[in-house]
Phi, psi and omega in degrees: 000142170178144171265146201261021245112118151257147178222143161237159174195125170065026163305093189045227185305013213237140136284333155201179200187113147253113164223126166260160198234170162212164202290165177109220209251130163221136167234164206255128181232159158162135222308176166288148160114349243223334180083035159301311217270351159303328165312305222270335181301272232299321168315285220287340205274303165349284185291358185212346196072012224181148191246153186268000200276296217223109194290353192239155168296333220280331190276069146250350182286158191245121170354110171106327188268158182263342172204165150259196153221153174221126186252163179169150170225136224225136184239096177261134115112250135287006174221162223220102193268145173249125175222125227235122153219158186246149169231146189207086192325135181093339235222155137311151210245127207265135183221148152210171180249116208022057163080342221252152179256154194232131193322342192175119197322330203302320203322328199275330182264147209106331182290322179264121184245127157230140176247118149252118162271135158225189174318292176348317181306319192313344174273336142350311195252339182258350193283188133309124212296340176316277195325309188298342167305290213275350205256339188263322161302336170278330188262327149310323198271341205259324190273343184192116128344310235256337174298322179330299191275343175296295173332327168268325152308313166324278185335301188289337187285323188306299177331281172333306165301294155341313166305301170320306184313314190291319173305306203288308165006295191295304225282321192282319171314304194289345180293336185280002158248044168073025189282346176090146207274146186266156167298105174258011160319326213286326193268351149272014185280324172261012150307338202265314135017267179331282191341294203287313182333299208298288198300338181291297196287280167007283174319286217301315199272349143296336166294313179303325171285309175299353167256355215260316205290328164309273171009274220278322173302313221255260181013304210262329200267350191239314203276340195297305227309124169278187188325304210292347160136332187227163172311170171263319180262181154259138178252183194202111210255146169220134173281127190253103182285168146289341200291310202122157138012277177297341170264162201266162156273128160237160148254345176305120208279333162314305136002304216246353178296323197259353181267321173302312187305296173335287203286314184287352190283280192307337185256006186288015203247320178249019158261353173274348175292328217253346189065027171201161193294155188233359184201119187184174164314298184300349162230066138261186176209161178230103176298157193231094194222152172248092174075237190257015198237153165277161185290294168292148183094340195217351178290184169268202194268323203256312161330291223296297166318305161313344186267302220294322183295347191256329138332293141298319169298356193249285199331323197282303206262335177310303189288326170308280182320312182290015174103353169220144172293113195283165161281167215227135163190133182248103171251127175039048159256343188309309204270027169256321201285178181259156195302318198274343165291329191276003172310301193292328176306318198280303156327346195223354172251005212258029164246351162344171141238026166202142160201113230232123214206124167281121162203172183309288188230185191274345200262353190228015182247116151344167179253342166311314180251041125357107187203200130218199212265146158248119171253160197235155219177129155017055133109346213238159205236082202236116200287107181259326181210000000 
């Protein structure tokens, strides 16, 4: 898989943008500042709908403009998808396919498979439990479409609820001065909401993780690897529930469906106090650990770079087994790594069959991802070989 053609109009920094691409290595060159990392975003945005930059849409429209569009054409085997989304800060976001307008943007992901690394990643390992969500949601969503929507129902039930909680709270503090007891059916109605929502996503990122977890052990052991051959630690990833302990990890989803339930039943008294859900998918976490240490607080700086690179590098070959090699874009990391991870990075992304790479100068893309180059300079996009 790989596109074959990009178009932009009103994209961040770009008023319009024809670039055409081929398979192998292109890298993208030019000072900071210059709008490499908008290329490869607005490619990755294509595919997922979601920016690795920015958690809201409106700053990719570019300053002065009312929506943006990012056009790609996408090649899998023999045959050649044209894929379209318009963004429109406030507004649901509009797509099509082959020119066809598609009933809803998600309809468009999954069609484009992208693996991104960036600086960013470096939070993966050092962050907050937010990032390690989304990075496991994004990539359910990439490996199965169909998570797009479990994922937005979730969200919106989640809202909802929160709302209640904070009304129904309120409601319940003034009952203990004598105000009279408030009626809470409403809100079980959306426990049970929670529960199914909770568990659909839930099932899928415990399956994504236990398949994910080799992967990130062989990942970590390659980009790691000392003189003697192997990492000095193993790393190791474990999906960390909100349920507790005490619940076994399943995927079945009735199972985790009625653990959910359960568990909001026994903590409601203090979500109403606290007004926001306290056990779901949304307080989980995915641990990170090097040998018998978490990862975060005791890996080093270049462990860390390493966790984070194995993290993708694992993303890349999970979606790679399902048959098409995903594109690859590596942005502006060869010049945080030290020469052997980037060596090894290069070594392990040069069998890709599309890879698409940001860096300052040229001097800082491996002589392995040889390819060829597009530089980019004040807005303007210019292709030399």
């Amino acid at each position: 898989m790989y596109i074959s053609h990009l178009s932009l109009a009103d994209y961040r920094s770009y008023v319009s943008v024809e670039l055409p691409l081929d398979p192998g290595v292109t890298a993208f060159v030019g000072p900071n500042g210059q709008g490499k990392t908008n290329l490869v975003e607005a490619v990755g945005y294509l595919a997922t709908l979601t920016s690795h930059r920015v958690a809201h849409d409106a700053p990719l429209v570019r300053m002065g403009a009312s929506l943006a569009v990012i056009r790609g054409n996408v090649v899998r085997g023999d045959r050649s998808t044209l894929l379209e989304v318009e963004i429109t800060p406030g507004k649901a976001n509009r797509a099509r396919i082959n020119r066809s307008p598609a009933t809803t943007a998600r309809d468009i992901v999954g069609v484009l498979r992208t693996v991104l690394f960036a600086p960013e990643d470096l939070a993966l390992v050092k962050g907050d439990p937010q990032g390690r969500r989304r990075f496991l949601d994004d990539l359910l969503v990439v490996r199965s479409p169909r998570y797009a929507a479990v994922r937005s129902d979730y969200d919106r039930v989640l809202k909802q609820r929160n709302a209640l909680l904070k009304s129904a709270g309120a409601a319940v503090r003034a009952s203990r001065g004598g105000s009279g007891v408030p009626d809470l059916r409403t809100l079980d109605v959306w426990d049970s909401h929670l529960a199914r929502t909770g568990a659909e996503l839930l099932a899928g990122r415990l399956e994504l993780v236990s398949d994910l977890a080799p992967l990130v052990a062989k990942a970590y052991d390659a980009v790691a690897a000392t003189e003697g051959g192997h990492a000095d630690s193993a790393a190791r990833i474990e999906y960390k529930s909100s349920l507790g302990a005490d619940v076994e990890p399943s995927s079945d989803r009735e199972l985790l469906s009625a653990a959910l339930l359960d568990t909001t039943g026994r903590i409601r008294r203090d979500e109403l106090d606290r007004g926001v859900s306290l056990v779901g998918p949304h307080r989980d976490d995915l641990a990170l650990s090097l040998g018998p240490l978490p990862a975060k607080g005791y890996a080093s700086h270049g462990e860390s770079w390493s966790f984070a690179l194995a993290l993708r590098l694992a993303s890349y070959e999970l979606l790679r087994a399902a048959g098409d090699d995903p594109v690859l874009i590596l942005d502006d990391v060869f010049a945080e790594l030290d020469v052997q991870r980037r060596n090894r990075l290069a070594e392990l992304a040069g069998s890709a069959e599309q890879v698409l790479v940001t860096a300052a100068v040229a001097a800082d893309v491996p002589e392995l991802l040889s390819g060829a180059r597009v530089d980019v300079m004040g807005g303007e996009v210019r292709r030399i070989r």
